[in-house]
Steps between C-alpha positions, in 0.01 A plus 500: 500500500851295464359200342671484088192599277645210254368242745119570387401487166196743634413766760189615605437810703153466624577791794183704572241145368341394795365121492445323283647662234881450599391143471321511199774715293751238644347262327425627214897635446575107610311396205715725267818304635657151498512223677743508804570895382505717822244837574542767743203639654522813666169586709374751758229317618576343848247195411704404257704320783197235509396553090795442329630170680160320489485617106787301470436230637187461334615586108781295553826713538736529738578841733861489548514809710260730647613837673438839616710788414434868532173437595424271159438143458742325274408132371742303332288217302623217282220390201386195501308277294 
């Protein structure tokens, strides 16, 4: 991972959670956060691809990036309201 670990005020490494529960920790850690702070979410689970965006959208914060690298899922999500 390149990104600068000062961008997010929180990480989450839900590697080896299968669904829901990378979704459910996410939010959870986003409630611990600020508005318009950023969290990384590192996953394993490939349905994550189709979890984490539509959690978004839903709760109201914004997925600035989503990616794979070495084989884990890395979300990039803004807080919202």
């Amino acid at each position: 991972m390149e990104q600068s670990e000062e961008r997010f005020a929180a990480t989450l490494d839900a590697t080896g959670l299968a669904c829901p529960m990378p979704v459910l920790r996410a939010r959870r850690k986003l409630d611990e956060i600020s508005e318009g702070d950023m969290l990384l979410v590192i996953a394993s689970d490939p349905t994550s691809v189709h979890d984490m965006p539509a959690f978004c959208s839903m709760a109201g914060h914004t997925l600035i990036m989503a990616r794979v690298e070495d084989g884990k899922y890395l979300y990039e999500i803004r807080k919202g309201r």
